[in-house]
N, C-alpha and C positions, 0 to 999 in steps of 0.2 A: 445393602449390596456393596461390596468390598470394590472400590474405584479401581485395582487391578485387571477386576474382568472385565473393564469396560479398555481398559489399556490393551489388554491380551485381546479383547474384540476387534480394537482398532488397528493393530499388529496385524491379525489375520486376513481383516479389511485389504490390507497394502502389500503385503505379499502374496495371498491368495495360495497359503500353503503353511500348514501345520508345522511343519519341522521347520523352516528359516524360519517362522516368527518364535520356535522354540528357543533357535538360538540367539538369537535376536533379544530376546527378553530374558535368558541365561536362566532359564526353567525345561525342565522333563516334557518332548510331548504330551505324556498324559497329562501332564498339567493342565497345559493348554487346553486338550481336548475336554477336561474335568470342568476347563472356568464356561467354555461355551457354552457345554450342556449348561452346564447350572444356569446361564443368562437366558438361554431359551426355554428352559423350564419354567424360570421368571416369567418370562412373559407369552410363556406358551404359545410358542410360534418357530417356526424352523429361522433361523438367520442365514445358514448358507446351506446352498445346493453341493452337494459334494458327489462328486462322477473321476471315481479313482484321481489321478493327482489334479484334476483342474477342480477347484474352489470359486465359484463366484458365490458374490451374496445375493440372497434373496431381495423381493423389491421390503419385505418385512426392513433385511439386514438394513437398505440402504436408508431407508427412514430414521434408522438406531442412530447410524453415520454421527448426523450431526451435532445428535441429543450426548452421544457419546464424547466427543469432543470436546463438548462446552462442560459437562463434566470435569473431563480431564482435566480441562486446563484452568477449570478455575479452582480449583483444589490446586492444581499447582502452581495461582496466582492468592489462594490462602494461606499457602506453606511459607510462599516469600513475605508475605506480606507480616505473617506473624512474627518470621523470623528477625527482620526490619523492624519491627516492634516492640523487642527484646534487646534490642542494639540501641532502642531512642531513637531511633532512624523514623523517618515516613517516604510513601514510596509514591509516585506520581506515573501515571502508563500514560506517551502521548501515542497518536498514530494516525498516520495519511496514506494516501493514496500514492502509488508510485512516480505520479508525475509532479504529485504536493513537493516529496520530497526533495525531487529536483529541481522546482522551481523556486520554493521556498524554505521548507523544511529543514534542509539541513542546516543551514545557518542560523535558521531562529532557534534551533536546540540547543546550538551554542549559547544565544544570549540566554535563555532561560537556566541555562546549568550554570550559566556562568552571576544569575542576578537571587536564583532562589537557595538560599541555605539552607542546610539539616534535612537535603530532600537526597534520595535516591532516584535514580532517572531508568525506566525501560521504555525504546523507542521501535515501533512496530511499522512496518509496511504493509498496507493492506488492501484487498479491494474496498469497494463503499459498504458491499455488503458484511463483507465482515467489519468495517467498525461499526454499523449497527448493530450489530449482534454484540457486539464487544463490551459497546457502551449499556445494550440493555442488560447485561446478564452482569453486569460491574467489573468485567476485568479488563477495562479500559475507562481512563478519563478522562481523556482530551480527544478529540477527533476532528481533524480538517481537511478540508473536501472544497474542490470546485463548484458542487450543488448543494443548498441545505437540505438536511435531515427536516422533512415536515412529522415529527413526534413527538406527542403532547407532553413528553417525559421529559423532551430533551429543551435546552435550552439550546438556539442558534443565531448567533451574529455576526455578521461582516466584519469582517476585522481587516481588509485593506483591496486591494485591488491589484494583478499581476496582466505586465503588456506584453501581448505574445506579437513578435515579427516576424516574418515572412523572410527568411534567409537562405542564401545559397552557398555554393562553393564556387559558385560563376558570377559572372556580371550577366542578370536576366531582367527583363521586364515582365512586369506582369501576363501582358498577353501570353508569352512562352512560359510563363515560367513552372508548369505543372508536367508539359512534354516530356523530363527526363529526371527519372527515382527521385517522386514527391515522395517522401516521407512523412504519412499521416500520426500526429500522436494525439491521442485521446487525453481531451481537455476538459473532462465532462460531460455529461448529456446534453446540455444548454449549448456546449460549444457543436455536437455532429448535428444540431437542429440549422443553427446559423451557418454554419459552415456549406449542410446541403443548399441553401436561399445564397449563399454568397459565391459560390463556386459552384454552379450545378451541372455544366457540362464540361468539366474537366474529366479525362485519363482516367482510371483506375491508380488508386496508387501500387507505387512500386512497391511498397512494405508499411505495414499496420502496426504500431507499439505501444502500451502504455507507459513509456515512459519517455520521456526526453533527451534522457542521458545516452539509449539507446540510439534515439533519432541522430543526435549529436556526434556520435562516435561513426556513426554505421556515416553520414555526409563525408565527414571527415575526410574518413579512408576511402569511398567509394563516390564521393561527390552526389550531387542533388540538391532537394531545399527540404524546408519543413517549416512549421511556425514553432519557435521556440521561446522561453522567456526573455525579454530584452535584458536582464540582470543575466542569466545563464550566459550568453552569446556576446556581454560586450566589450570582452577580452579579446576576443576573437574577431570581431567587427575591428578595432582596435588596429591589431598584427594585421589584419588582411588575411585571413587565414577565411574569412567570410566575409558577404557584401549582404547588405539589403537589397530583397525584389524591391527593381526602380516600381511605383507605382501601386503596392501595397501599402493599406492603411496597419496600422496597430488596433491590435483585437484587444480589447481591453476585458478581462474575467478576471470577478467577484472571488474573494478569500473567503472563506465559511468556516466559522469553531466552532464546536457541537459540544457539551457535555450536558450528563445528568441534573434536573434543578435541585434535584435531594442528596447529591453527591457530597459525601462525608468532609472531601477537599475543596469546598467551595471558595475560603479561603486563599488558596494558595494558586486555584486555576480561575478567581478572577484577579491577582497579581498577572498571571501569565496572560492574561486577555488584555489588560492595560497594554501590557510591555508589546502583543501584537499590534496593539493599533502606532508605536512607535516604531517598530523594527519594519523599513524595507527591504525588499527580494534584492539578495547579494549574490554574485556569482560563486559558487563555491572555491573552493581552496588551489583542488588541484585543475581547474579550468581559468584560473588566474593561473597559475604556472605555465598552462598549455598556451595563454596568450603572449608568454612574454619568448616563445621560439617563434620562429621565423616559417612563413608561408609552405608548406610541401610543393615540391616541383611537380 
């Protein structure tokens, strides 16, 4: 089966309409309509319901979904990868979580790009669930996450520790300090277990993120607290631009690297696993620049 009908599937999947996914993939309607039949003939089943212009998929279609995808994309993680192979190049895929990234992540890509040679670097944002999926299906090699991966495939270790505090844009104590746009950010599933035993009858929060950076920016401008990494925030703690909740302990949460134990780059991703247990959580680049202006009125 030709990986374009499975491309032209996933087209139609997102627009939910034969002619923008025509044009979209710069083929003939009937094309399109040719590659679907043909995948539903495959697998003799209707994939979308079709009731003149509205196109939803069938519960069939949505099952193909993801089988589709992984497809896709690792065909077009075997295209690069060959390509990089012909060049003497070798290619390394890390990827985290959105809150990894800002807590840690981005800085330790630095150190690795900056300590491993002859490698080529693709760095992915993900949920959790998709770097398992990433890491099972091989088009991913490195995966780090606030919770480990329990899979017999994968190998997983601790590779450091990240302190989250309790910050405001005010001078607040603990007792108050959830009354006014707490900003929750998801720190893992370890962390909304502890968090409900540690905080159980606080407020609702004012806003739910996964990431930090979001929590960070949105306090900023609009004032509130949140727990964020003490590396992200102590630029900021610093300028006065933010205070610590008097009366809040530091939340300390586990670092986790995941990859394959039969993985081709064992090599080269346990260099990068060394190098995690020396690299700590640094604030990034342009949150050092934001620490070094002066408080908003």
């Amino acid at each position: 089966m030709d990986v374009k009908v499975f491309q032209t599937f996933l087209e139609v999947a997102k627009e939910k309409h034969f002619g923008r996914a025509s044009e979209n993939l710069y083929i003939t309607q009937a094309a399109v309509s040719a590659r679907i039949k043909q995948l539903e003939e495959y697998f003799d089943t209707q994939l979308f319901a079709r009731h003149r212009n509205n196109i939803q998929l069938t519960s069939a279609g949505e099952r193909l979904v993801s089988y589709a995808e992984t497809m896709v994309s690792t065909l077009k993680q075997a295209t690069f990868d060959l390509s990089l192979e012909s060049n003497k190049a070798q290619q390394l895929t890390l990827g985290g979580t959105p809150n990894i990234w800002d807590a840690y992540l981005q800085n330790f890509l630095s150190q690795v790009t900056g300590t491993l040679s002859g490698y080529g670097f693709v760095a992915e944002s993900l949920s959790r669930e998709q770097l398992n999926r990433k890491l099972l299906d091989r088009t991913l090699d490195v995966a780090l996450s606030f919770d480990p991966f329990k899979v017999d495939e994968f190998s997983c270790n601790q590779i450091g520790e990240l302190s989250l505090v309790l910050v405001s844009t005010d001078i607040r104590k603990l007792a108050n300090a959830f009354d006014d746009k707490y900003v929750y950010v998801e720190w893992g599933t370890q962390f909304s277990f502890e968090h409900a035993q540690r905080h159980a009858n606080i407020p609702a929060p004012y806003l739910r993120t996964s990431t930090g950076r979001i929590a960070l920016d949105f306090i900023l401008e609009k004032g509130g607290c949140a727990y964020l990494p003490n590396a992200l925030v102590m630029p900021l703690l610093e300028s006065g631009q933010l205070h610590k909740v008097k009366g809040a302990e530091a939340w300390i949460r586990p670092l986790y690297m995941s990859y394959r134990k039969n993985s081709t780059s064992l090599e080269a991703i346990h260099q990068i696993e060394a190098l995690a247990n020396e690299v700590a959580p640094t604030s990034p680049y342009l949150v050092q620049q934001a620490g070094d202006m002066p408080p908003i009125k």
